[in-house]
C-alpha positions as CSV (number, residue, x, y, z in Angstrom):
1,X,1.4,1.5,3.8
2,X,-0.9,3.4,1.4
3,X,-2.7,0.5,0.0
4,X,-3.6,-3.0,1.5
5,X,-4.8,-5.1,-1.9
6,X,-8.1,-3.0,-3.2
7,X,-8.1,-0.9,0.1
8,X,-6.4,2.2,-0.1
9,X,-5.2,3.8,2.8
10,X,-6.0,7.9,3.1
11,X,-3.1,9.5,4.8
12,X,-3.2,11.5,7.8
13,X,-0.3,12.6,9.5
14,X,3.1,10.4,9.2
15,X,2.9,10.5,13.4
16,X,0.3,7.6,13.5
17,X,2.6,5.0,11.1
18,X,4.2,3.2,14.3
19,X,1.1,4.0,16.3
20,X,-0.6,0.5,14.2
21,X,0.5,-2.5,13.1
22,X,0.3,-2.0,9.3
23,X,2.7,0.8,9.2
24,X,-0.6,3.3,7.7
25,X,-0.7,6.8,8.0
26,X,-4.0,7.0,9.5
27,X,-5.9,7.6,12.7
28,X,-8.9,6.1,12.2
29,X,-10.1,2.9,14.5
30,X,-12.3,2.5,12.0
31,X,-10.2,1.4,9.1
32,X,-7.6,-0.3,10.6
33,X,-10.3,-2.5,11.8
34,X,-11.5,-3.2,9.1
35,X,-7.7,-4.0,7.3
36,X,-7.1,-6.7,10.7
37,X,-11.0,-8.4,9.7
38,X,-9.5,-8.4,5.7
39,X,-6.1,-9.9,6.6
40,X,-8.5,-12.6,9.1
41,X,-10.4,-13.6,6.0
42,X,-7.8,-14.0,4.0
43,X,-5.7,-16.0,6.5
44,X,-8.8,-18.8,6.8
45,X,-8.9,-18.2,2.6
46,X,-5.4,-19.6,2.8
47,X,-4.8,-17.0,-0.1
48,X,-2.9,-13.5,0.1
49,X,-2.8,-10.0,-1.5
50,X,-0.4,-7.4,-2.5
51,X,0.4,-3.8,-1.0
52,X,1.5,-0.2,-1.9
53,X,4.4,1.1,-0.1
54,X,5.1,4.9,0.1
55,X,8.7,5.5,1.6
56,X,10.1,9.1,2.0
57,X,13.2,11.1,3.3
58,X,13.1,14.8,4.4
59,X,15.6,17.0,4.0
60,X,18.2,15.3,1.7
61,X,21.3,17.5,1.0
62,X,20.9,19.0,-2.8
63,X,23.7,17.0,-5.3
64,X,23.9,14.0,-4.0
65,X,23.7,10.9,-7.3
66,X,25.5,11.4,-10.5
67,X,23.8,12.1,-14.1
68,X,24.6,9.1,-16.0
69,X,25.9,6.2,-14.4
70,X,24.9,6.3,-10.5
71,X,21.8,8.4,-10.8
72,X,20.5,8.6,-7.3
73,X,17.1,7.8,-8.6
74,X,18.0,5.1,-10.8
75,X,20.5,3.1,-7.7
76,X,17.3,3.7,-5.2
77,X,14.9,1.7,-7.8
78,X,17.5,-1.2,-7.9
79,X,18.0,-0.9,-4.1
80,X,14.4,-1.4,-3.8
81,X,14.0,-3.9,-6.4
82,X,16.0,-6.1,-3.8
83,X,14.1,-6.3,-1.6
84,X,12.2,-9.9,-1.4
85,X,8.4,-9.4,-3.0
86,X,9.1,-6.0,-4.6
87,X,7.9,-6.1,-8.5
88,X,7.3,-2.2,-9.1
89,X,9.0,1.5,-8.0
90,X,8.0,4.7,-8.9
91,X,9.6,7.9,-8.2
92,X,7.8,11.1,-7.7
93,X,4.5,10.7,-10.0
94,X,5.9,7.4,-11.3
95,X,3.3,6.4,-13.5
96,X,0.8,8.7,-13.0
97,X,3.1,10.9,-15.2
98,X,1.9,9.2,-18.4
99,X,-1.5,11.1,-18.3
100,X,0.5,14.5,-17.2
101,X,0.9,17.4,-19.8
102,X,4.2,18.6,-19.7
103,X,3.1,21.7,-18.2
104,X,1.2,20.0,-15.5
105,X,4.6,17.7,-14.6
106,X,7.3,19.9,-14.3
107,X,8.0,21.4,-11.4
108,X,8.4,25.1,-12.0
109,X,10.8,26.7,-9.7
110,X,10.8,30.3,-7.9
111,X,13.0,32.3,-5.8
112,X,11.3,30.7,-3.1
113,X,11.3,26.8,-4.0
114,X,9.8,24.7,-6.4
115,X,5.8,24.5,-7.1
116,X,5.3,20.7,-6.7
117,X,7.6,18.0,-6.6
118,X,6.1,15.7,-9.6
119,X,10.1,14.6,-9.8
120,X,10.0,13.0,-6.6
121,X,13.3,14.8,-5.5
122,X,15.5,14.4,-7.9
123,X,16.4,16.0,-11.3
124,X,18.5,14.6,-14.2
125,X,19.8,12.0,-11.6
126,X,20.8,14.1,-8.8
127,X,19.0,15.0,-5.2
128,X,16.8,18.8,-5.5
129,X,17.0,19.0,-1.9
130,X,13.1,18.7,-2.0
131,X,11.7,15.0,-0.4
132,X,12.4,12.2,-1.9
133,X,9.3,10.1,-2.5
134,X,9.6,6.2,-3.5
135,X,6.1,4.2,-3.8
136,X,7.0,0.3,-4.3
137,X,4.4,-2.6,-5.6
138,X,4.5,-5.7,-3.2
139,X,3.3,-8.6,-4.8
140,X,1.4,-11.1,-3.0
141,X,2.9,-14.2,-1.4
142,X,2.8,-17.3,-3.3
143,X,3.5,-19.1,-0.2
144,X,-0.4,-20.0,0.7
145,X,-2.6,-22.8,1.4
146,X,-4.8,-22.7,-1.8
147,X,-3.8,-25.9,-3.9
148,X,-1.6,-24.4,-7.0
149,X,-0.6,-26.4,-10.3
150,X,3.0,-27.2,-10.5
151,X,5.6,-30.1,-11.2
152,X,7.4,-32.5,-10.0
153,X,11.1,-33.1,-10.1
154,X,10.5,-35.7,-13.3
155,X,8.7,-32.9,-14.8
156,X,5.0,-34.6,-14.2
157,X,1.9,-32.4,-13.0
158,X,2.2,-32.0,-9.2
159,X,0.2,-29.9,-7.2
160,X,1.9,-27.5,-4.0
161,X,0.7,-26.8,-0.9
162,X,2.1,-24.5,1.9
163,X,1.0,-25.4,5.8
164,X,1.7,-24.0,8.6
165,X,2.6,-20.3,9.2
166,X,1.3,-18.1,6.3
167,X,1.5,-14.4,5.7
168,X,-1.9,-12.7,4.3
169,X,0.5,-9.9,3.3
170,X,4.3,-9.7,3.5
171,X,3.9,-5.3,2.3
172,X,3.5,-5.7,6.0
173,X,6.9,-6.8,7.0
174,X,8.2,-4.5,3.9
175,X,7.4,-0.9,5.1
176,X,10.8,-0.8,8.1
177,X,12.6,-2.9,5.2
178,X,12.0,0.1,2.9
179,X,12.6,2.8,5.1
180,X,16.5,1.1,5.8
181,X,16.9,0.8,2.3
182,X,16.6,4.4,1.2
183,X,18.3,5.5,4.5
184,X,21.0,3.3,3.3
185,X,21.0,4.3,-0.7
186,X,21.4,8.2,1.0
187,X,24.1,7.7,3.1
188,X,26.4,6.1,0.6
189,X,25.4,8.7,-1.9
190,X,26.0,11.3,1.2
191,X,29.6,9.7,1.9
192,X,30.4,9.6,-1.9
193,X,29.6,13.2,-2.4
194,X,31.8,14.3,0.6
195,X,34.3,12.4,-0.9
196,X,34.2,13.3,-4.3
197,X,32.8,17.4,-3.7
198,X,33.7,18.1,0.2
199,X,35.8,21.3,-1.4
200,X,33.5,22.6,-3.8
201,X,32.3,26.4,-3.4
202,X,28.9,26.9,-4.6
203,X,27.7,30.7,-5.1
204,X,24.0,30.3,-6.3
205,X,21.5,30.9,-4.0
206,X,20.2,28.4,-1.9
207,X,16.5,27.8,-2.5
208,X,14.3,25.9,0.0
209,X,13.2,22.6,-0.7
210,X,9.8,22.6,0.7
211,X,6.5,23.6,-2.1
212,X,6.3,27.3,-2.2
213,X,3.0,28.9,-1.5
């Protein structure tokens, strides 16, 4: 989790993401505190708030996706987009690349790698070899105690309520939901590609997928 409503969440080291119970990056007491006390007040609100989600896989094979019709970035977005709560993916920059220059957003590449990875891991459709990086939206539950206008079955002004157990934020319960899905979107690509390329010889060089220095 890289945002909890208006809170972002400062990443550390991806070691500390199981180590608390909102899935964040971070090793500071501190904050996490401070995310419990804004999930408290927003359980005796009876109200709830969205998240950011930042999902990514390490050292995906280079080819995997197809440039038109199963473009590996295009089947992870719909993957996502299944996932209950889910109302906005980005890959790589996502929508930060609508201020970038051209020159500032590609990713120039080098005998030794690529210099950034504004592409999130995939080119034209198909895996780079560098990470892939997914960021989803989770929209707020509209599952909560706060009286909300609605109607009836006769189509007359009505007025809904939900008691009992309630969930501040369901990002929460998203981030292990996330990380299955891409794992799962790969591996069919993975199998596909064996499938469709397990012969093929490739003679250019391999270049690393990490950023070159």
């Amino acid at each position: 989790m890289s945002q909890l409503g208006e809170l972002p969440i400062p990443f550390a080291a991806w070691e500390h993401v199981h180590a608390n119970p909102f899935f964040a990056a971070t090793d500071d007491p501190a904050l996490i505190a401070s995310l419990e006390t804004y999930m408290d007040e927003l359980r005796k609100e009876g109200d709830s708030i969205g998240a950011r989600i930042n999902v990514v896989a390490r050292h995906v094979p280079v080819g995997l996706g197809e440039p038109i019709y199963d473009k590996l970035d295009a089947e992870i977005a719909y993957a996502m987009m299944g996932i209950n709560a889910v109302k906005g993916v980005e890959i790589g920059a996502g929508f930060n690349s609508v201020t970038q220059k051209g020159s500032e957003h590609g990713d120039e590449l080098t005998p030794e790698g690529f210099i950034g990875n504004n592409a999130g891991g995939i080119l034209g459709g198909i895996s780079s070899g560098q990470d892939i990086t997914v960021s989803m939206a989770i929209k707020p539950t509209s599952s909560i105690r706060t009286p909300r206008n609605s109607i009836d079955q006769q189509g007359q002004a009505s007025v809904v309520q939900t008691f009992g157990r309630h969930d501040p934020c369901v990002g929460i319960r998203a981030t292990p939901i996330a990380e299955a899905m891409l794992a799962l979107v790969l591996i069919d690509h993975a199998l596909r590609n064996r499938a469709q390329c397990g012969d093929v010889q490739v003679i250019t060089p391999k270049i690393s997928g990490e950023i070159a220095s």
